[in-house]
Kinemage of the C-alpha trace (Angstrom):
@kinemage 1
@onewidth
@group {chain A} dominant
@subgroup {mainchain}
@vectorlist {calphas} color= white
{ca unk a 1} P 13.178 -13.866 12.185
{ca unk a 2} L 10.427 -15.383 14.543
{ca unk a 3} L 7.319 -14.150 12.327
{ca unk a 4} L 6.311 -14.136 8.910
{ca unk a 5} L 3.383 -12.738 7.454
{ca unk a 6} L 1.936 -13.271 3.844
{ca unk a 7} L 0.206 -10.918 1.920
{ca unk a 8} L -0.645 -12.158 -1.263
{ca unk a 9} L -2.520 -8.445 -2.070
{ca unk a 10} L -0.391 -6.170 -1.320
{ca unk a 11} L -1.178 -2.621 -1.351
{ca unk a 12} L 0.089 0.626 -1.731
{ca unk a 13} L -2.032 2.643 0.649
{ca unk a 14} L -3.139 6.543 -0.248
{ca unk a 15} L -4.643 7.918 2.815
{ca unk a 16} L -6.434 11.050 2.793
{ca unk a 17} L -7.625 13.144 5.276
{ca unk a 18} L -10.565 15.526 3.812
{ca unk a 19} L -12.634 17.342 6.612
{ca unk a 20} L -16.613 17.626 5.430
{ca unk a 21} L -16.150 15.118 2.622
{ca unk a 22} L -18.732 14.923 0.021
{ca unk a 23} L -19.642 13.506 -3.316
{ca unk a 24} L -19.473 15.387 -6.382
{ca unk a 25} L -17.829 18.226 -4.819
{ca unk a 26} L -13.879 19.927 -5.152
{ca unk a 27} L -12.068 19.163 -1.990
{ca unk a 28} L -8.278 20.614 -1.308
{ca unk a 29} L -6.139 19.138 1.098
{ca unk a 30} L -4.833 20.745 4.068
{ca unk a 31} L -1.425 20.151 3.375
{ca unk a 32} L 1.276 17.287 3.187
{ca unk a 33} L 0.215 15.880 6.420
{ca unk a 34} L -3.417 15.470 4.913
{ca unk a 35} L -1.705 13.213 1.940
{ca unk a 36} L 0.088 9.990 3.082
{ca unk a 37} L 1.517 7.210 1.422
{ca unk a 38} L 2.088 3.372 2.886
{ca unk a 39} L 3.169 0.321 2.511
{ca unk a 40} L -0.165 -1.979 3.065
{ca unk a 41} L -2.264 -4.958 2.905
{ca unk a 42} L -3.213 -6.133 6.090
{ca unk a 43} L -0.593 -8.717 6.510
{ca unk a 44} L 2.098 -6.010 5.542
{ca unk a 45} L 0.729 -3.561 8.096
{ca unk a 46} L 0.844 -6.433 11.148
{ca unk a 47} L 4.707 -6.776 10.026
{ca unk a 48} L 5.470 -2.845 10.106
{ca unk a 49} L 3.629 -3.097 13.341
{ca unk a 50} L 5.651 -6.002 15.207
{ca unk a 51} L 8.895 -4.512 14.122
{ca unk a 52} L 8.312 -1.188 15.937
{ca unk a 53} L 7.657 -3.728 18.548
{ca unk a 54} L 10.590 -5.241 18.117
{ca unk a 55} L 9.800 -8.876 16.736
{ca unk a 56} L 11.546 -10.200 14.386
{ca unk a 57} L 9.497 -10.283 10.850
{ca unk a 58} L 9.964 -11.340 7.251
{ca unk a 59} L 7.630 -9.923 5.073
{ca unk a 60} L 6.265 -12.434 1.793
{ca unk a 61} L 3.730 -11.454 -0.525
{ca unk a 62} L 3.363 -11.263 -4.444
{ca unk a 63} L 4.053 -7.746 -6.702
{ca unk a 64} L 3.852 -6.548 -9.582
{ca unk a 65} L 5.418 -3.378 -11.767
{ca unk a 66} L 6.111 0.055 -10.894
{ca unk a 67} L 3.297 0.315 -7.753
{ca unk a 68} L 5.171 -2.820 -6.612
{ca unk a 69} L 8.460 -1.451 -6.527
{ca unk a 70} L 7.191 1.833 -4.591
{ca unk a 71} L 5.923 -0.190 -2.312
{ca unk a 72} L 9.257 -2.473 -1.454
{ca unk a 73} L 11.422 0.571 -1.822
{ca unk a 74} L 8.981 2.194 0.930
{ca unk a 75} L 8.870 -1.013 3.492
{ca unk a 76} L 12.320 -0.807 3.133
{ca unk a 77} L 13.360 2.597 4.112
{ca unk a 78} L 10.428 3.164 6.534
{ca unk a 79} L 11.168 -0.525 8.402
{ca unk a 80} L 15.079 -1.423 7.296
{ca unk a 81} L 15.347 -4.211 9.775
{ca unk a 82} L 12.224 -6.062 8.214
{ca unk a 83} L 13.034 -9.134 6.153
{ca unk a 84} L 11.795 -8.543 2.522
{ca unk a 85} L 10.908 -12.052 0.350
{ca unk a 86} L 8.625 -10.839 -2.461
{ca unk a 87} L 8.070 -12.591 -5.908
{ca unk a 88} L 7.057 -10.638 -8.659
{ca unk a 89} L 4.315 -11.247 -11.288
{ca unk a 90} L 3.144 -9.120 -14.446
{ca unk a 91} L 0.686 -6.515 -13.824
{ca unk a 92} L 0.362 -3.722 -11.197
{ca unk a 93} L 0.185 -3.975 -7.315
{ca unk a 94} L -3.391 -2.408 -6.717
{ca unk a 95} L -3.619 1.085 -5.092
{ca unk a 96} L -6.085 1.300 -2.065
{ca unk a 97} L -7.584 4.827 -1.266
{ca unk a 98} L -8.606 5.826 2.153
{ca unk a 99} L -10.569 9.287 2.368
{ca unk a 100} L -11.027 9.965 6.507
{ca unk a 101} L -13.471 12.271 7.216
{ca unk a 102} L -12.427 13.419 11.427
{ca unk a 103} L -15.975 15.853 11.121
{ca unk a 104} L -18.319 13.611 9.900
{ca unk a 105} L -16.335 10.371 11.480
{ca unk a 106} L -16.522 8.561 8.507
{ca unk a 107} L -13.974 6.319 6.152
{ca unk a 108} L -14.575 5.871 2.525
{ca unk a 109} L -12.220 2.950 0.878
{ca unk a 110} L -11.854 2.646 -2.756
{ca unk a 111} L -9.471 -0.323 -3.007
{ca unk a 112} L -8.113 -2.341 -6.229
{ca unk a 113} L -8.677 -5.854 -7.044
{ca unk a 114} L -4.860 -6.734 -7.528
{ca unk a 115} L -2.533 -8.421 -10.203
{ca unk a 116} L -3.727 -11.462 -12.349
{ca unk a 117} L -1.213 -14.318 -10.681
{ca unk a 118} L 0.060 -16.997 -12.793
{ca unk a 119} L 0.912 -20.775 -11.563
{ca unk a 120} L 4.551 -19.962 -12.045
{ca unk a 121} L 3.995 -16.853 -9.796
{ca unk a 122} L 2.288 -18.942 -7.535
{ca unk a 123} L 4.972 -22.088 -7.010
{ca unk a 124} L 7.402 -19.989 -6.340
{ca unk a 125} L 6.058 -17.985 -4.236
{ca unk a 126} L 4.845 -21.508 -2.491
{ca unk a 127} L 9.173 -22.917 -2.393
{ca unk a 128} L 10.222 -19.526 -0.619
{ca unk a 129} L 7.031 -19.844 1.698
{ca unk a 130} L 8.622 -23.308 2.353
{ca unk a 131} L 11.742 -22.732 3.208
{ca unk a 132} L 11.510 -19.644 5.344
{ca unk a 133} L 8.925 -21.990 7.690
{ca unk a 134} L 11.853 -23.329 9.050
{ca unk a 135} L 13.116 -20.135 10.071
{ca unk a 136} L 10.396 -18.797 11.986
{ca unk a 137} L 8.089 -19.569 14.766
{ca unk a 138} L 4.662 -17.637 14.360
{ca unk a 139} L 2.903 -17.051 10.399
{ca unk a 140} L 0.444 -14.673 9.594
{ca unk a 141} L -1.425 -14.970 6.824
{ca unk a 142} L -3.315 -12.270 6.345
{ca unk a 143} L -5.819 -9.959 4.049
{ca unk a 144} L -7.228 -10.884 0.677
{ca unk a 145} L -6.308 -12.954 -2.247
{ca unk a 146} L -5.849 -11.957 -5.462
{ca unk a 147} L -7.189 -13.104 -9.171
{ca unk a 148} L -6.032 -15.887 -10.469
{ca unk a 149} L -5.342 -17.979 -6.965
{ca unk a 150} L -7.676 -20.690 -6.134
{ca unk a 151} L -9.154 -22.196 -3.324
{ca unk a 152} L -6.951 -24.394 -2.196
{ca unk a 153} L -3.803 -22.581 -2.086
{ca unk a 154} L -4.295 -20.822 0.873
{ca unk a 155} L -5.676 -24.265 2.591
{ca unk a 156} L -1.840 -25.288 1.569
{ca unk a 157} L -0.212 -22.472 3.512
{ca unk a 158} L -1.979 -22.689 6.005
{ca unk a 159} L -1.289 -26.902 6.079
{ca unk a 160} L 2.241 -26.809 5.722
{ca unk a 161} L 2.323 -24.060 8.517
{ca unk a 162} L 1.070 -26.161 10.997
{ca unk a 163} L 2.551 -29.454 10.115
{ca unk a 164} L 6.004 -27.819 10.319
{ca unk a 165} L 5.108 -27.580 14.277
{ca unk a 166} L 4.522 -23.017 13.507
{ca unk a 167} L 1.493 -21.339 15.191
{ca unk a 168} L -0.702 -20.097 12.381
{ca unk a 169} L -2.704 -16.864 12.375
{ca unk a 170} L -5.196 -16.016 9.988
{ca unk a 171} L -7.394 -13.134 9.236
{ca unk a 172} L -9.702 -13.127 6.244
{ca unk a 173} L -13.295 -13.510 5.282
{ca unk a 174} L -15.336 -15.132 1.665
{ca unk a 175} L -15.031 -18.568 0.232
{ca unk a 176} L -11.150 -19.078 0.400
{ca unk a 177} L -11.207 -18.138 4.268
{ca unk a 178} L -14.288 -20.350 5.149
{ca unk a 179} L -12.171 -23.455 3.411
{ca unk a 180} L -9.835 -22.990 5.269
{ca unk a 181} L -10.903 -23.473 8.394
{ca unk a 182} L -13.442 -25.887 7.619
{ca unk a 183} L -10.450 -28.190 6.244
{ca unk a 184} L -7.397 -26.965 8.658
{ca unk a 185} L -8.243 -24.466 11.225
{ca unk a 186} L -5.127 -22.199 11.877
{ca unk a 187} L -4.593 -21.577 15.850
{ca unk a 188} L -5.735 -18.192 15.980
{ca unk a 189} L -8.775 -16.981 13.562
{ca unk a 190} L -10.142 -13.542 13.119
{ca unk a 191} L -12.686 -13.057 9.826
{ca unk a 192} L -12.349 -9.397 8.269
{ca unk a 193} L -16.315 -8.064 8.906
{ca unk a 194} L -15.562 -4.465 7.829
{ca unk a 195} L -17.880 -5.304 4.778
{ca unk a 196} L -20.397 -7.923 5.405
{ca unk a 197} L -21.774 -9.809 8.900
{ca unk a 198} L -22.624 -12.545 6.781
{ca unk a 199} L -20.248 -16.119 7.126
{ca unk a 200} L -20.721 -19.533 6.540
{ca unk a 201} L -24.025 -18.770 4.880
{ca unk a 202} L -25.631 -16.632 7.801
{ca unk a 203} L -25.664 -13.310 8.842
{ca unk a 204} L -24.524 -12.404 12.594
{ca unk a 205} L -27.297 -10.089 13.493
{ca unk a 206} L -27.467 -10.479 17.143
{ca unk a 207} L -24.862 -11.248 19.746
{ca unk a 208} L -25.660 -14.814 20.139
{ca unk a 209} L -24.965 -14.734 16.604
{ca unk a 210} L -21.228 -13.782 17.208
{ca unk a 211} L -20.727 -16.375 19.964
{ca unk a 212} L -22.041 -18.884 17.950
{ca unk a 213} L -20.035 -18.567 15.412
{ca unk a 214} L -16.656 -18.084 18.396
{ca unk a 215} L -17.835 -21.739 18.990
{ca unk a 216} L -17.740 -22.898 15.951
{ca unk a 217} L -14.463 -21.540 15.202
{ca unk a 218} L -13.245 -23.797 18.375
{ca unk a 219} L -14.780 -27.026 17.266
{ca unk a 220} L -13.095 -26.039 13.834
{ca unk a 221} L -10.305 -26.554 15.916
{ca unk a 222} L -9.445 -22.828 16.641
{ca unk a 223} L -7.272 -22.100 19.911
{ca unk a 224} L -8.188 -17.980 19.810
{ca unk a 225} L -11.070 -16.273 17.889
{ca unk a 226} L -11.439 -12.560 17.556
{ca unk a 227} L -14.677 -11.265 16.020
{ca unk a 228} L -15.560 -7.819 16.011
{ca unk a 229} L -18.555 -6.474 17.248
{ca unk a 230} L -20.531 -3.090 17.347
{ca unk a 231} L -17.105 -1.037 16.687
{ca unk a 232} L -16.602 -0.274 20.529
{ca unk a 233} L -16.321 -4.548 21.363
{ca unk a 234} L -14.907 -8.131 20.234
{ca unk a 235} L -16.370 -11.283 21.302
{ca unk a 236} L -13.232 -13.593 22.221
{ca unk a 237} L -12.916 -17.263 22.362
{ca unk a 238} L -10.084 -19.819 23.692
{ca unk a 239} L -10.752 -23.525 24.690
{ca unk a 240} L -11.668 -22.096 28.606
{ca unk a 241} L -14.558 -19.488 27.583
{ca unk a 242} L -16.168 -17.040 25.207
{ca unk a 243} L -15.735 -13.395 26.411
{ca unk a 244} L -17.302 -9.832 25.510
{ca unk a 245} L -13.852 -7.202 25.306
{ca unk a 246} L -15.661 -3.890 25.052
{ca unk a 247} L -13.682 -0.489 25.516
{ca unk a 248} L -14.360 1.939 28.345
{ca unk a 249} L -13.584 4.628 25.803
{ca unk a 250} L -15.472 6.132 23.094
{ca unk a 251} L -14.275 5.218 19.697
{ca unk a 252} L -14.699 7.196 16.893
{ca unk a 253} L -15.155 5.805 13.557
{ca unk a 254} L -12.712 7.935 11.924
{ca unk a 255} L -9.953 6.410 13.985
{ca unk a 256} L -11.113 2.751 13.246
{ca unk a 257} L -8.001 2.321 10.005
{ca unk a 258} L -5.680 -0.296 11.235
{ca unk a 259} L -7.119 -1.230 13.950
{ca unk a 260} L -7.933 -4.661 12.822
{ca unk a 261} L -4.136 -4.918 12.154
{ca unk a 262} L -3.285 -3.472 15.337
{ca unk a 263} L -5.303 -6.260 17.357
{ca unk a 264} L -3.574 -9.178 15.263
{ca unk a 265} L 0.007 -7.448 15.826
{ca unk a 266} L -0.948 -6.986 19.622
{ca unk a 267} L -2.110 -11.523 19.682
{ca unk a 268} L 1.267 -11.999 17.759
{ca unk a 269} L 3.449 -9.663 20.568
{ca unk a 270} L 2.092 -11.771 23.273
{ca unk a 271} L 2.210 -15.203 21.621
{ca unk a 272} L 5.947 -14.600 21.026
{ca unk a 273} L 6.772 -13.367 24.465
{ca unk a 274} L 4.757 -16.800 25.572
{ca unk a 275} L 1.774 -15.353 27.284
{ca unk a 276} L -1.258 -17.725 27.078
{ca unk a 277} L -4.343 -17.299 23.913
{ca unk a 278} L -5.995 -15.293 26.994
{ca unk a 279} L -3.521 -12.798 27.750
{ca unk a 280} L -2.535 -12.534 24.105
{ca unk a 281} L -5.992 -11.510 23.035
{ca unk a 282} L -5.974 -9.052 25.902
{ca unk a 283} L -2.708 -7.339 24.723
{ca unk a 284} L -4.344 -8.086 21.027
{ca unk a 285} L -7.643 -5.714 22.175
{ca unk a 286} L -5.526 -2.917 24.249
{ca unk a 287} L -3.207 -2.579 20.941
{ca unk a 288} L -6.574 -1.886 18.837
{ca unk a 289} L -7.729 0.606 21.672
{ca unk a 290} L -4.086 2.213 21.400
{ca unk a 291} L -4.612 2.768 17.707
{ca unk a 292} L -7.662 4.591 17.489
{ca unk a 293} L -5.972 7.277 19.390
{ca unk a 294} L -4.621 8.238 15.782
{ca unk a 295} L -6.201 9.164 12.639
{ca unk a 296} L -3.824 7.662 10.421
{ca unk a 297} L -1.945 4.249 10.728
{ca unk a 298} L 0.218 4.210 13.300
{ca unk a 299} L 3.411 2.617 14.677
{ca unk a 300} L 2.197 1.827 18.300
{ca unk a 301} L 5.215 1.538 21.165
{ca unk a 302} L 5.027 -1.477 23.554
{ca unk a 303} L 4.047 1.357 26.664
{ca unk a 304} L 1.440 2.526 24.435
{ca unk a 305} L -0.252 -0.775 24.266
{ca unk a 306} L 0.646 -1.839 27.913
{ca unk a 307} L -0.709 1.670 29.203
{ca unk a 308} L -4.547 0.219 27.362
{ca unk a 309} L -4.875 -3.277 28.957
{ca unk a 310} L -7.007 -1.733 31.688
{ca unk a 311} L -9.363 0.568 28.955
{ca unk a 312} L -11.140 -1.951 28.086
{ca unk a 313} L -14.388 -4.563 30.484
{ca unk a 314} L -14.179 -8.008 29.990
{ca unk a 315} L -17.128 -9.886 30.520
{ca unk a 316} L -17.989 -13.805 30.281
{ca unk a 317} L -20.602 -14.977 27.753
{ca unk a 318} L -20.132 -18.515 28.230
């Protein structure tokens, strides 16, 4: 393997697609096409996305009981030559609900809080985290965390990722994330905004706001920031600049699921094949471009992406 990602909230994904959604009203699905089941958790859908790409991945995370199983038993047959290193706890993996509107162009999420997860959960998880470091180059860590894991623990993976000489990526947002890089800034950083534009105790409100905070993600000691802005851009950061990505295309919001995942997969594709923060932030944006060309989560080819790294501007900001 050359990546790993953790998800320590995994998810078993139930997308529906339901055309004039509304509250407190009977809706019938189209058919089986309108019903799908995944694998997910964001650091789970960046692994089913590099292996379609054809990086080596190992997939870690924590489950629990009969939602858990479906969900292995799915990873498995739908990605066979992904590495599997779960540990199990007591309780249920949570169930995340997607309803995608394609009239209205809206997405309603209902999603779980996940599994209690014990200390004995926990340090085991931590000694197979350990020992597959050595066995890959790149981590991702990935999406949220669930009860019962503290503050520090994801400072730890994160620590032990880097000291062991792997480039850490890490996508996340709330107190745990914010420690994080405070303490020991992974290489490339990209905070989850889908819910709040508030971080570090402000709210990003204007786009000064957003390059701002790219800065301060660099003096954190950040080598590549991704922060999303205004659905249609992303203000990027390396050490050499902070850049405005924004797509040539019109985006609808429908086709926004995954797309988050589909940038962090696209940073990962070019850090492996050695292309520079720059250039791996570029292939990161045209794989997120790629994916809103589907309604549902998608496995994205290599052309695919390549085909978008002109369908996007790219403008300096400082």
């Amino acid at each position: 393997m050359r990546v790993a990602t953790v998800t320590l909230n995994p998810a078993l994904d139930r997308q529906l697609i339901v055309s004039n959604f509304e509250v407190n009203q009977l809706h019938r699905l189209s058919g089986p096409e309108s019903s799908i089941i995944t694998p997910g958790g964001k650091g789970i859908n960046v692994a089913m996305l590099l292996d379609v790409l054809e990086i080596p991945v190992v997939a870690m995370g924590i489950l629990a009981g009969y939602t858990g199983r479906i969900l292995e038993e799915e990873l498995r047959r739908l990605h066979p030559r992904i590495t599997t290193n779960f540990v199990y706890t007591s309780g249920e993996t949570r169930e995340n609900i997607t309803i995608v509107d394609p009239i209205k162009d809206t997405i309603t999420e209902i999603n779980s809080s996940g599994p209690e997860v014990d200390e004995k959960t926990l340090g085991i998880f931590l000694k197979r985290y350990i020992m597959t470091l050595s066995r890959v180059n790149t981590v991702v860590i990935s999406g949220s965390v669930p009860p019962g894991v503290d503050s520090g623990y994801c400072l730890d993976l994160v620590s032990r990722a880097k000291h062991a000489g792997k480039t850490v990526v890490m996508e996340g947002i709330g107190r745990f994330f914010e420690e994080t890089i405070r303490n020991v800034c992974p290489h490339v950083v990209r905070p989850d905004l889908r819910r709040t534009q508030t971080i570090f105790g402000r709210s990003l409100d204007t786009l000064d706001d957003y390059i701002k905070l790219a800065r301060d993600f660099l003096d954190f000691g950040a080598e590549a920031v991704v922060i999303s802005y205004h659905i249609v851009s992303d203000v990027v950061a390396t050490k050499e600049g902070v850049w405005l990505f924004t797509s040539r295309e019109k985006v609808e919001k429908s086709h926004l699921l995954g797309t988050g995942d589909a940038f962090v997969a696209g940073i990962v594709y070019g850090i492996d094949k050695g292309l520079n923060y720059f250039d791996a932030l570029r292939y990161g944006m045209a794989a997120a471009i790629a994916e809103t060309k589907h309604v549902e989560k998608s496995a994205l080819s290599i052309s695919e992406i390549e085909k978008h790294l002109d369908a996007f501007e790219v403008e300096k900001k400082a």
